[in-house]
mmCIF file of the N, C-alpha and C atoms, coordinates in Angstrom:
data_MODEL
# 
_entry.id   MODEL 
# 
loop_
_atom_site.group_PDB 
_atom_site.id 
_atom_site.type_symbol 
_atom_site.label_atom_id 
_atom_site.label_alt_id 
_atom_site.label_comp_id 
_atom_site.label_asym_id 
_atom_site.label_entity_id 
_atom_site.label_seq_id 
_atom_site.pdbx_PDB_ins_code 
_atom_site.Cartn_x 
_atom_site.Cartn_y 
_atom_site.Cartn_z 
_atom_site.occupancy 
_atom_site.B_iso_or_equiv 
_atom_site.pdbx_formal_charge 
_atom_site.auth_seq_id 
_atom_site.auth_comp_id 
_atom_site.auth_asym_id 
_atom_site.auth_atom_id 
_atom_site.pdbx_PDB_model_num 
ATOM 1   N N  . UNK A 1 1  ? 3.840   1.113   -13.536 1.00 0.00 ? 1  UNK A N  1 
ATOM 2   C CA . UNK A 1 1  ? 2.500   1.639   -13.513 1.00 0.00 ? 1  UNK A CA 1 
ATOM 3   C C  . UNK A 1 1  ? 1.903   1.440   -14.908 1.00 0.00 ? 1  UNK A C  1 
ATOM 4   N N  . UNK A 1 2  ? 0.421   0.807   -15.001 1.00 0.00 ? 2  UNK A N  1 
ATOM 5   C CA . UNK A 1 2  ? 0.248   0.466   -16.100 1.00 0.00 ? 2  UNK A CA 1 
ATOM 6   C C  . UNK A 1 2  ? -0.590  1.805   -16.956 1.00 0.00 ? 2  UNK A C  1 
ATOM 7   N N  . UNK A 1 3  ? -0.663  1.715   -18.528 1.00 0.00 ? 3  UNK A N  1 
ATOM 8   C CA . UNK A 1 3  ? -0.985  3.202   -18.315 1.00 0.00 ? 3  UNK A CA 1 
ATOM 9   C C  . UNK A 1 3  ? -2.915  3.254   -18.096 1.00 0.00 ? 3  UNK A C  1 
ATOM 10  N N  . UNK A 1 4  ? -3.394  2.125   -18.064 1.00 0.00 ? 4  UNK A N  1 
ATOM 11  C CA . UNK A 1 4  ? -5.150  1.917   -17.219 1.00 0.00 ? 4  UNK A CA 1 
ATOM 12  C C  . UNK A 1 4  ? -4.921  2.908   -16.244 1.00 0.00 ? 4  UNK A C  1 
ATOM 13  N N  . UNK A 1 5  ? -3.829  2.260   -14.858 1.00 0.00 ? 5  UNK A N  1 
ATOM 14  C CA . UNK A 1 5  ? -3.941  3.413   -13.586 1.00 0.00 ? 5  UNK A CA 1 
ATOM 15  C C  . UNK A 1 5  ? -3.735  4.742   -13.887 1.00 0.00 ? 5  UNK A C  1 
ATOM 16  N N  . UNK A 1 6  ? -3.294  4.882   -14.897 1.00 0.00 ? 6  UNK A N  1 
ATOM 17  C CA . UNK A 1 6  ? -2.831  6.102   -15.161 1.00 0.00 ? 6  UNK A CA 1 
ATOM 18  C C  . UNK A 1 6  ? -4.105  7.443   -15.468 1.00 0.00 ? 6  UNK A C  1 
ATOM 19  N N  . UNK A 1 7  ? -4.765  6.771   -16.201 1.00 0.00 ? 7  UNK A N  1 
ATOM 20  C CA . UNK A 1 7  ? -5.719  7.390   -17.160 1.00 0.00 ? 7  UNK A CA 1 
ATOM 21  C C  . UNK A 1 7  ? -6.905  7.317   -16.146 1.00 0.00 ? 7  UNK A C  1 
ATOM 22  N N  . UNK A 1 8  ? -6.852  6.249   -15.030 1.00 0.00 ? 8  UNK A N  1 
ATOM 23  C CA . UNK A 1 8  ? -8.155  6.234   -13.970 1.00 0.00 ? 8  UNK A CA 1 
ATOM 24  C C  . UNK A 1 8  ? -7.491  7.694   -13.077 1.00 0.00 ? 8  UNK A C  1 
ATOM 25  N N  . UNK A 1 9  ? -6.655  7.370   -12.711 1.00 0.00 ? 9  UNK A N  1 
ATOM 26  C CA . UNK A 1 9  ? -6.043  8.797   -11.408 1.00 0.00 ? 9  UNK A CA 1 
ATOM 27  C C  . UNK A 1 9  ? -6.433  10.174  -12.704 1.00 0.00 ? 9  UNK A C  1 
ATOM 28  N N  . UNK A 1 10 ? -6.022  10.534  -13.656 1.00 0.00 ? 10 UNK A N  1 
ATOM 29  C CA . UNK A 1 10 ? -5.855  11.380  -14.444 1.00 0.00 ? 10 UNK A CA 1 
ATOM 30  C C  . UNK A 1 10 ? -7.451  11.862  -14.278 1.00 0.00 ? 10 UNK A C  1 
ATOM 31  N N  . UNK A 1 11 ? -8.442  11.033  -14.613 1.00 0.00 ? 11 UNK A N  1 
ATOM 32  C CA . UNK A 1 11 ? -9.799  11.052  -15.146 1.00 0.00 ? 11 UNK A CA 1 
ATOM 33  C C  . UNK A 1 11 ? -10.405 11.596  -13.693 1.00 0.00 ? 11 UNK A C  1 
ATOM 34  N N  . UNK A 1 12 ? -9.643  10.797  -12.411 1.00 0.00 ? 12 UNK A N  1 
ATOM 35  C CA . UNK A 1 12 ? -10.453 11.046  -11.372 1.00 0.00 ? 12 UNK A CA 1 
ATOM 36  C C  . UNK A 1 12 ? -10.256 12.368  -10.464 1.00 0.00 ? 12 UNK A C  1 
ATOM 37  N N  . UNK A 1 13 ? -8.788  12.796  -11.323 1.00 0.00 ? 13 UNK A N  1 
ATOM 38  C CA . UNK A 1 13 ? -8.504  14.373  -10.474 1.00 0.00 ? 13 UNK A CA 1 
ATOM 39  C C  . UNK A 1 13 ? -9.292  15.409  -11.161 1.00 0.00 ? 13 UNK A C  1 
ATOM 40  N N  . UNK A 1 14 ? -9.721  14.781  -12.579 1.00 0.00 ? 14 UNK A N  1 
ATOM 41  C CA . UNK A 1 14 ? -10.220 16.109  -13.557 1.00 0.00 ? 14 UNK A CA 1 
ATOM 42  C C  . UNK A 1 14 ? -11.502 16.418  -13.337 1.00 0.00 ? 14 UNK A C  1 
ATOM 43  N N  . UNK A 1 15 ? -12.399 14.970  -12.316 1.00 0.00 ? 15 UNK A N  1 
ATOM 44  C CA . UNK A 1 15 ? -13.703 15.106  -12.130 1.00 0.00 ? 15 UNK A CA 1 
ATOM 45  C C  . UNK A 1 15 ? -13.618 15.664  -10.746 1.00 0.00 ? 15 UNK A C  1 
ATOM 46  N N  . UNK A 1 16 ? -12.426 15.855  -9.853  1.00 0.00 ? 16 UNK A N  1 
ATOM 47  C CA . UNK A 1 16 ? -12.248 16.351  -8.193  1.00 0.00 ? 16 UNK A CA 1 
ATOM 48  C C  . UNK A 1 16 ? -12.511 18.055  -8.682  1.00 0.00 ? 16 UNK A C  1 
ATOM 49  N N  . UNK A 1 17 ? -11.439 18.374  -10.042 1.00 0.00 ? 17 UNK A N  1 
ATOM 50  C CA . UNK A 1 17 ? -11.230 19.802  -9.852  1.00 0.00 ? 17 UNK A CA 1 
ATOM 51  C C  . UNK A 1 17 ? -12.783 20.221  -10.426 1.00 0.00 ? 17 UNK A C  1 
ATOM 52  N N  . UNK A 1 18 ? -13.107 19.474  -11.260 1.00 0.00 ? 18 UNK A N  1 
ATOM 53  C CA . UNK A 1 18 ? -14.720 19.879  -11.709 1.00 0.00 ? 18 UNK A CA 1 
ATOM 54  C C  . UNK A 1 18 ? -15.591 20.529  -10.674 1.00 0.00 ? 18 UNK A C  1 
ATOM 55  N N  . UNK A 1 19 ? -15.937 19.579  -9.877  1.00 0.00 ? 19 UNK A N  1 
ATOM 56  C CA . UNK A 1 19 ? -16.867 19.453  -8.470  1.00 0.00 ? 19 UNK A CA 1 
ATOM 57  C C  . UNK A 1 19 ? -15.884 20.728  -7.790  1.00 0.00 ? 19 UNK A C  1 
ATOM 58  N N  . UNK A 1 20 ? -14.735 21.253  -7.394  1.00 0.00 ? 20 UNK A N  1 
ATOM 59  C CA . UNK A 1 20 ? -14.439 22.175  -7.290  1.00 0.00 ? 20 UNK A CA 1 
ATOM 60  C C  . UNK A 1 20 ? -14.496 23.244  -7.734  1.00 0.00 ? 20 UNK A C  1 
ATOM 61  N N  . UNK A 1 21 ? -14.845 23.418  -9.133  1.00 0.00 ? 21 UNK A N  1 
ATOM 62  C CA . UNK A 1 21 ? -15.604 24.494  -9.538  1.00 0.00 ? 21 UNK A CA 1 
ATOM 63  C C  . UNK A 1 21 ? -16.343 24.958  -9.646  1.00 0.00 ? 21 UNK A C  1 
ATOM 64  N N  . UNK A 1 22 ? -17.250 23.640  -9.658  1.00 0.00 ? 22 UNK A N  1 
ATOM 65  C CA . UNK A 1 22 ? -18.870 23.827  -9.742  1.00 0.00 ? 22 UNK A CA 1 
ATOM 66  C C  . UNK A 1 22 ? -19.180 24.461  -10.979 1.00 0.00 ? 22 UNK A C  1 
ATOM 67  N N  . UNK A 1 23 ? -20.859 24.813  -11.030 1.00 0.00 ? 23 UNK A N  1 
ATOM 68  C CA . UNK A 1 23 ? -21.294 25.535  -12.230 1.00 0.00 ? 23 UNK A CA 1 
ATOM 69  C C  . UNK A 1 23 ? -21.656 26.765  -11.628 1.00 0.00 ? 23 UNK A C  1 
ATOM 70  N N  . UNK A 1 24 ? -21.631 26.627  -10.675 1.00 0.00 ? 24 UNK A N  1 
ATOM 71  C CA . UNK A 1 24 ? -22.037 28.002  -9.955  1.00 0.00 ? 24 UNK A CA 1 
ATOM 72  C C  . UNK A 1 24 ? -20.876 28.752  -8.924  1.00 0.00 ? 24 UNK A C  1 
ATOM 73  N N  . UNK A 1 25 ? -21.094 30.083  -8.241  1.00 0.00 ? 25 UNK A N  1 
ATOM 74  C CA . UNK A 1 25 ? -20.311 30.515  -7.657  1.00 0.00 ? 25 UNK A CA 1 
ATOM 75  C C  . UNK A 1 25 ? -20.364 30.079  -6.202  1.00 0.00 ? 25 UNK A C  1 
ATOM 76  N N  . UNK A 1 26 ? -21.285 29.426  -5.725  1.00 0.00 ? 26 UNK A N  1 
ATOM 77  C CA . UNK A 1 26 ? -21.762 29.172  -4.892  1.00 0.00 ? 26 UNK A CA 1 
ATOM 78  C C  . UNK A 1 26 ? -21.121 27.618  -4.367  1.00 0.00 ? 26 UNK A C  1 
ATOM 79  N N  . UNK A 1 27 ? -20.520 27.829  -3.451  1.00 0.00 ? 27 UNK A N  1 
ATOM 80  C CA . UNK A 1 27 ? -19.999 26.567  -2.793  1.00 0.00 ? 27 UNK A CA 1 
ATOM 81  C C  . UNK A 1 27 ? -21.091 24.906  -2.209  1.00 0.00 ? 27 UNK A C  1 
ATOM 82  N N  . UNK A 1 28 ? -20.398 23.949  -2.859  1.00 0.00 ? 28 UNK A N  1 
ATOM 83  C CA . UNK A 1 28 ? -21.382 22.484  -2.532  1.00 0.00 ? 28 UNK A CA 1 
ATOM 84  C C  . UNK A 1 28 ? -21.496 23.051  -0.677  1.00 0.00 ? 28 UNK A C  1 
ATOM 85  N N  . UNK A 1 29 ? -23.436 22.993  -0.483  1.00 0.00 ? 29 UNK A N  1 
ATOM 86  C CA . UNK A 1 29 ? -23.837 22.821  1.470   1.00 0.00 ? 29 UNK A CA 1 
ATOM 87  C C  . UNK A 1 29 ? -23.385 21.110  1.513   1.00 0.00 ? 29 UNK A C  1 
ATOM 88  N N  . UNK A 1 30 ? -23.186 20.826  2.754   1.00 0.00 ? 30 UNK A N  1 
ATOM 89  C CA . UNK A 1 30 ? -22.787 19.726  3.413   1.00 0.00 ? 30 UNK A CA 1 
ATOM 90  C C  . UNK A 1 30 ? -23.133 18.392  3.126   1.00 0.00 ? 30 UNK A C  1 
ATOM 91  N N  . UNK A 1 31 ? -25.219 18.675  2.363   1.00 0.00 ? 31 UNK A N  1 
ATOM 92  C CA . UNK A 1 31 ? -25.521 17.377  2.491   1.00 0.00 ? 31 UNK A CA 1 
ATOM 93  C C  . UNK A 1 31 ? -25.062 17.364  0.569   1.00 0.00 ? 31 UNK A C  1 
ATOM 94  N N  . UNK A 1 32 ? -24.962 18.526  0.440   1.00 0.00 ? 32 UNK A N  1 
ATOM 95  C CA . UNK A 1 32 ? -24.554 18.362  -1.608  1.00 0.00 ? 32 UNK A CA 1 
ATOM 96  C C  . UNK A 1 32 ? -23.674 17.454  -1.645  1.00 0.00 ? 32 UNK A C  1 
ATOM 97  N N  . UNK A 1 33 ? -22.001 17.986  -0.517  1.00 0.00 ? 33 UNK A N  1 
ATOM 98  C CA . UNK A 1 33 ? -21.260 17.479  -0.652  1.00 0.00 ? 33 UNK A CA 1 
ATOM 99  C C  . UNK A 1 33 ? -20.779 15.806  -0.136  1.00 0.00 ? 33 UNK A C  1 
ATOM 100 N N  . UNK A 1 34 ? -21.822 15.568  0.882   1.00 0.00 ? 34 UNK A N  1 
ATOM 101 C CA . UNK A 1 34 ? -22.033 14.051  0.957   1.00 0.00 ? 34 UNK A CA 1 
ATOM 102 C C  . UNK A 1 34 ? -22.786 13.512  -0.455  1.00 0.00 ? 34 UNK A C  1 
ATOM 103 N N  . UNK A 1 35 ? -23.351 13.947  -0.137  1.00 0.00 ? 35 UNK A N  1 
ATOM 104 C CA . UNK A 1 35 ? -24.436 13.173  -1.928  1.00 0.00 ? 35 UNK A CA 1 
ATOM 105 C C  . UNK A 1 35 ? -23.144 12.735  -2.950  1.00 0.00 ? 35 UNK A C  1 
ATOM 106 N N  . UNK A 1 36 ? -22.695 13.663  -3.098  1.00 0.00 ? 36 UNK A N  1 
ATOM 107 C CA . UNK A 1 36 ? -20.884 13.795  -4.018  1.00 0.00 ? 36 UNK A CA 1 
ATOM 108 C C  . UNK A 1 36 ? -20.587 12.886  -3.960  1.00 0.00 ? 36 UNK A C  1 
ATOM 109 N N  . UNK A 1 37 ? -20.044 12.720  -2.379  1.00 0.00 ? 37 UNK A N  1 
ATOM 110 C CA . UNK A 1 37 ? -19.302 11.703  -2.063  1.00 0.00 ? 37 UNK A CA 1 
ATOM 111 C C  . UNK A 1 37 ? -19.987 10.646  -1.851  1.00 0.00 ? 37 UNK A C  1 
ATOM 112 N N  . UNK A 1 38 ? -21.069 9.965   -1.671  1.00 0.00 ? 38 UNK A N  1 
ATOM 113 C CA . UNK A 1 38 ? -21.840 8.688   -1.433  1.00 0.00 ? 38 UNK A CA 1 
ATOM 114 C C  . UNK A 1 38 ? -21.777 8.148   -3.535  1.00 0.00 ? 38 UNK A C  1 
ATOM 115 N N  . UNK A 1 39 ? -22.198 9.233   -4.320  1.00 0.00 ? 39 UNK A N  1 
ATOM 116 C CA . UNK A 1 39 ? -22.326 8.998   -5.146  1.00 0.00 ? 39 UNK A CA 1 
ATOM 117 C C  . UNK A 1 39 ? -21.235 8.577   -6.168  1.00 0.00 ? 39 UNK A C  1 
ATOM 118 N N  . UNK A 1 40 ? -20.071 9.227   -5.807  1.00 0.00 ? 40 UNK A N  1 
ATOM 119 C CA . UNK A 1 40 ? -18.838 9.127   -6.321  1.00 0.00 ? 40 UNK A CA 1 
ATOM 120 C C  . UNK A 1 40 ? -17.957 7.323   -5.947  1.00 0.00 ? 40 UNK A C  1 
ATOM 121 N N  . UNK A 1 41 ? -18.431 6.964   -4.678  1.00 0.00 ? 41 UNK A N  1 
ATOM 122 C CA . UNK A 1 41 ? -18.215 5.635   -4.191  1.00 0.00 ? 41 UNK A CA 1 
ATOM 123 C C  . UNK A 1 41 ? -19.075 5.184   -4.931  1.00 0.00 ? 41 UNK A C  1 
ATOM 124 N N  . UNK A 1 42 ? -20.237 5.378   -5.397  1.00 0.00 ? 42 UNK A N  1 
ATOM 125 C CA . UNK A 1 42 ? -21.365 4.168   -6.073  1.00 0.00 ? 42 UNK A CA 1 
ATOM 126 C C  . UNK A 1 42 ? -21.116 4.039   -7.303  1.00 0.00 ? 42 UNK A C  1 
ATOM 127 N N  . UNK A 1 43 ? -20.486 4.914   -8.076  1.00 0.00 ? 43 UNK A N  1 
ATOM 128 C CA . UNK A 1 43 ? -19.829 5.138   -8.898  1.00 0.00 ? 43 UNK A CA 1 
ATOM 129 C C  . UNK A 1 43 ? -18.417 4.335   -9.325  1.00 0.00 ? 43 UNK A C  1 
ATOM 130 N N  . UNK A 1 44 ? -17.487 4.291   -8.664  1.00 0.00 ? 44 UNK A N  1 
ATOM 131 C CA . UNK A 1 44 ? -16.642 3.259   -8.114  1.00 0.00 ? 44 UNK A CA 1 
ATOM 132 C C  . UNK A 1 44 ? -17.035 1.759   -8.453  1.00 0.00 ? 44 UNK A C  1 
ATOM 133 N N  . UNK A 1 45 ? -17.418 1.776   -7.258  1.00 0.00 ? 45 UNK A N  1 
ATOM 134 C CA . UNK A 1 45 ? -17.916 0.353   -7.308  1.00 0.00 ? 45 UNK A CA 1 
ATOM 135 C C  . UNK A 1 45 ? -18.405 -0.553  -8.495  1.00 0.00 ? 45 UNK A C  1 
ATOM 136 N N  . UNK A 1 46 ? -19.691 0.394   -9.063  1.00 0.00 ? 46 UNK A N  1 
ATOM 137 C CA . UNK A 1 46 ? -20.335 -0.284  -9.967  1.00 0.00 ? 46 UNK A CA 1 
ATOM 138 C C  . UNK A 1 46 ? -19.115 0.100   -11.522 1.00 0.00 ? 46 UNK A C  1 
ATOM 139 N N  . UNK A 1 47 ? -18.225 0.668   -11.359 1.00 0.00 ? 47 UNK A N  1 
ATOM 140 C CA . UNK A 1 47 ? -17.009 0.596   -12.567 1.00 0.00 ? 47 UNK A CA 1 
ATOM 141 C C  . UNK A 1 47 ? -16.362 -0.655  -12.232 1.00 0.00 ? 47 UNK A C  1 
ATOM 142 N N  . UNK A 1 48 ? -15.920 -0.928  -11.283 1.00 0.00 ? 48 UNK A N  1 
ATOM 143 C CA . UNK A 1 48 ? -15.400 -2.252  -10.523 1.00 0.00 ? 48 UNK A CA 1 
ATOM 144 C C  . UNK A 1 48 ? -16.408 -3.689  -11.047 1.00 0.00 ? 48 UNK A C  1 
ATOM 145 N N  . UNK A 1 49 ? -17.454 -3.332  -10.736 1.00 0.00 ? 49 UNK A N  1 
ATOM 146 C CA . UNK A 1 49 ? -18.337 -4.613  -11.296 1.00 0.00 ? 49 UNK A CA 1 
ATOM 147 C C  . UNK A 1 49 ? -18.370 -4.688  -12.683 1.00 0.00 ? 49 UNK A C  1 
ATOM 148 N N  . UNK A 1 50 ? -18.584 -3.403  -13.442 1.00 0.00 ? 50 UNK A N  1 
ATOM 149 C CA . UNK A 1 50 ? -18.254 -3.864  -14.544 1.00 0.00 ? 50 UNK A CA 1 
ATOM 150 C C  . UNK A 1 50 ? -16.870 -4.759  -15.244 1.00 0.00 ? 50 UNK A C  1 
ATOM 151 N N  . UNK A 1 51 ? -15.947 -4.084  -14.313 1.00 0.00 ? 51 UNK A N  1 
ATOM 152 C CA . UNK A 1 51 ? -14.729 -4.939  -15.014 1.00 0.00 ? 51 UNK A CA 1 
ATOM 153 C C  . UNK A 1 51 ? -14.543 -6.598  -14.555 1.00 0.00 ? 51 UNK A C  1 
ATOM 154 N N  . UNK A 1 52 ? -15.710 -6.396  -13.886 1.00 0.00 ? 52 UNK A N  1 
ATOM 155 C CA . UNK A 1 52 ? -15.433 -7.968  -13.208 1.00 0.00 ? 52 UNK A CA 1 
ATOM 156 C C  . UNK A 1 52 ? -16.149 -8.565  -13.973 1.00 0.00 ? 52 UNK A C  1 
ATOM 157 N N  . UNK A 1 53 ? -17.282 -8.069  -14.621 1.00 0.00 ? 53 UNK A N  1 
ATOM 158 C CA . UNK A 1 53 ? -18.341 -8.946  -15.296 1.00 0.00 ? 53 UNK A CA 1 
ATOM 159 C C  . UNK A 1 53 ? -17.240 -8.787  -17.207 1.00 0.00 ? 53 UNK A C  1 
ATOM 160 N N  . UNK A 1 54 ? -16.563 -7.675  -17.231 1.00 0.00 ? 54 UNK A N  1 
ATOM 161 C CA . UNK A 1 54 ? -16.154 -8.081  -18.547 1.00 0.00 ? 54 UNK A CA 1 
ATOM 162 C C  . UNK A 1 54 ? -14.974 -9.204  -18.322 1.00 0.00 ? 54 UNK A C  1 
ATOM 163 N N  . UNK A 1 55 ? -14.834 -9.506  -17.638 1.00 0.00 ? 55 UNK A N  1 
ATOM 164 C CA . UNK A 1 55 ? -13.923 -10.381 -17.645 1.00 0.00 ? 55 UNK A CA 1 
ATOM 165 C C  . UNK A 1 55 ? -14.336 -11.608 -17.356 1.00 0.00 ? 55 UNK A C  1 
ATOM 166 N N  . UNK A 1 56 ? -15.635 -11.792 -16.349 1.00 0.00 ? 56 UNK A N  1 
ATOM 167 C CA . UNK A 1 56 ? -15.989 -13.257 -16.676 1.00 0.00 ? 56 UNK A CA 1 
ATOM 168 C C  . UNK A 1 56 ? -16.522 -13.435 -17.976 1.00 0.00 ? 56 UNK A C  1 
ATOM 169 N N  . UNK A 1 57 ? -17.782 -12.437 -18.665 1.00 0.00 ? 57 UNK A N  1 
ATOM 170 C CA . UNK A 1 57 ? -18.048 -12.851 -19.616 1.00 0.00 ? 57 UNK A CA 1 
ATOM 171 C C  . UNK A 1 57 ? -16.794 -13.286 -20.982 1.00 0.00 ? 57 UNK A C  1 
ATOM 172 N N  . UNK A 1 58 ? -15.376 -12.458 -20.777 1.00 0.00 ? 58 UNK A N  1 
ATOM 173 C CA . UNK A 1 58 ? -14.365 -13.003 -21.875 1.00 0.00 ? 58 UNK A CA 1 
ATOM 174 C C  . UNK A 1 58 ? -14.241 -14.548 -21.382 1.00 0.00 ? 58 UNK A C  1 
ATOM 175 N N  . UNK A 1 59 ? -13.719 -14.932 -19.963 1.00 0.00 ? 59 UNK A N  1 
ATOM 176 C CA . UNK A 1 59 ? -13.734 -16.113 -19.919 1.00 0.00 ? 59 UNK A CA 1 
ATOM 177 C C  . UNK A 1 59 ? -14.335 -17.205 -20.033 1.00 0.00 ? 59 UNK A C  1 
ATOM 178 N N  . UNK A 1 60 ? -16.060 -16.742 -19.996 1.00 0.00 ? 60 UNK A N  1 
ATOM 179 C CA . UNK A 1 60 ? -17.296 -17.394 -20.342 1.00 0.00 ? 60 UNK A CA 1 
ATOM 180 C C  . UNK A 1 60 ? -16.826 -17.691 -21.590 1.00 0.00 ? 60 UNK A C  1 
ATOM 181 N N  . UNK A 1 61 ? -16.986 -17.190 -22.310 1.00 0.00 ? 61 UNK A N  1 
ATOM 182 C CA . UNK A 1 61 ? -16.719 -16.686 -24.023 1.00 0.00 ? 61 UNK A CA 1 
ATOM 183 C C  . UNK A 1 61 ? -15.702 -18.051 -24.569 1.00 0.00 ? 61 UNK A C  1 
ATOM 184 N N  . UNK A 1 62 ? -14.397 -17.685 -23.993 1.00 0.00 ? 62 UNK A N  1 
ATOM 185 C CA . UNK A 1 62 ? -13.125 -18.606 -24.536 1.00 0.00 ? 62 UNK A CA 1 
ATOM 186 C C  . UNK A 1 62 ? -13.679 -19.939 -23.676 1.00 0.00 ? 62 UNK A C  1 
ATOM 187 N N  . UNK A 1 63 ? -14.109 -20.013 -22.756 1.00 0.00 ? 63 UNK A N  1 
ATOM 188 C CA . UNK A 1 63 ? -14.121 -21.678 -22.045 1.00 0.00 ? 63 UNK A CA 1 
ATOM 189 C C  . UNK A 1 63 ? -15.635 -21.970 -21.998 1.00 0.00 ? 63 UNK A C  1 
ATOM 190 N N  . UNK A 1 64 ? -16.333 -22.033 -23.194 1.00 0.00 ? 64 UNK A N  1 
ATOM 191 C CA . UNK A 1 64 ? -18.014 -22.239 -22.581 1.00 0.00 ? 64 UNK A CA 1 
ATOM 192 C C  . UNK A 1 64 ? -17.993 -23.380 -21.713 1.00 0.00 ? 64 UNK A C  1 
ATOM 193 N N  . UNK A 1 65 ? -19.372 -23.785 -20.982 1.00 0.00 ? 65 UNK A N  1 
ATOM 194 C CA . UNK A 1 65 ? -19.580 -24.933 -20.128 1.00 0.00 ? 65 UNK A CA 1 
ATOM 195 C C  . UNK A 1 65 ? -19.981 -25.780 -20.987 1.00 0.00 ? 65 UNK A C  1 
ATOM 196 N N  . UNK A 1 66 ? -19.332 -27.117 -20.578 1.00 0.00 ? 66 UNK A N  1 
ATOM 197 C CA . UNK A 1 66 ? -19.429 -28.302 -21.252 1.00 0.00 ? 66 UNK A CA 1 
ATOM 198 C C  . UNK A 1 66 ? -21.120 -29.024 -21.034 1.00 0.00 ? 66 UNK A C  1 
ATOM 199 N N  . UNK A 1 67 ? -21.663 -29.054 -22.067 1.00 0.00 ? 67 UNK A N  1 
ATOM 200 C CA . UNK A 1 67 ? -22.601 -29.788 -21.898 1.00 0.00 ? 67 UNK A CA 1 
ATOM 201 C C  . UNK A 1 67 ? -23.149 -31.203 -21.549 1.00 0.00 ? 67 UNK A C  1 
ATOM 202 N N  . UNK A 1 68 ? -23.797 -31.568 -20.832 1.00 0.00 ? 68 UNK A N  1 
ATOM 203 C CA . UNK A 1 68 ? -24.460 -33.321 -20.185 1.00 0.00 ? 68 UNK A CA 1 
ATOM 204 C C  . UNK A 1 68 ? -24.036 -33.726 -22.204 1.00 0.00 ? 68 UNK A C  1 
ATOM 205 N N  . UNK A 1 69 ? -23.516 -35.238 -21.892 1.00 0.00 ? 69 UNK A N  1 
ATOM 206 C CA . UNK A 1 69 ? -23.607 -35.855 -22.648 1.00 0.00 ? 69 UNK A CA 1 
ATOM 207 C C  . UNK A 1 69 ? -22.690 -35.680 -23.556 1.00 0.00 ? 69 UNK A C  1 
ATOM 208 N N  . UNK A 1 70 ? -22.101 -34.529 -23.739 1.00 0.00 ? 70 UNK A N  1 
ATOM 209 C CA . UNK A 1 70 ? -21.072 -34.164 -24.609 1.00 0.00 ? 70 UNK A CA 1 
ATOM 210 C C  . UNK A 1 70 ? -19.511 -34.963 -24.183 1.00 0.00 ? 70 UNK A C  1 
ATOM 211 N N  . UNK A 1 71 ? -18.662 -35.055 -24.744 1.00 0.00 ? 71 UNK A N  1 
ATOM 212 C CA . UNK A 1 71 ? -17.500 -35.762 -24.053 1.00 0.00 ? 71 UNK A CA 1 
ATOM 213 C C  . UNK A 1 71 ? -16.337 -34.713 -24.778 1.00 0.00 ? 71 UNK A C  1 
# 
């Protein structure tokens, strides 16, 4: 286990128990707790794209495109 997964599971239980506490005493209504969850996937995702874009841009970086005419 590398320690990245580690620190993502760690980060993502500490933001579960958060939302379980809330700021208030008052429990997330149904559509709060979808919002949560729609938002928490969009969230996701767009962390995912970022790592995809830092990694093309490193490979951009080390291999630029060869230019017309260049040999």
């Amino acid at each position: 286990m590398s320690e990245t997964v580690l620190f993502r599971w760690v980060r993502d239980e500490r933001r579960r128990m958060e939302a379980l506490a809330g700021t208030s005493d008052e429990p997330l209504s149904a559509s709060e707790r979808a919002e949560l969850v729609r938002l928490r996937r969009q969230v996701a995702e767009q962390e995912k794209d970022n790592e995809f874009l830092k990694k093309a841009a490193a490979y951009f970086a080390a291999n630029p495109p060869k230019r017309k005419g260049s040999l």
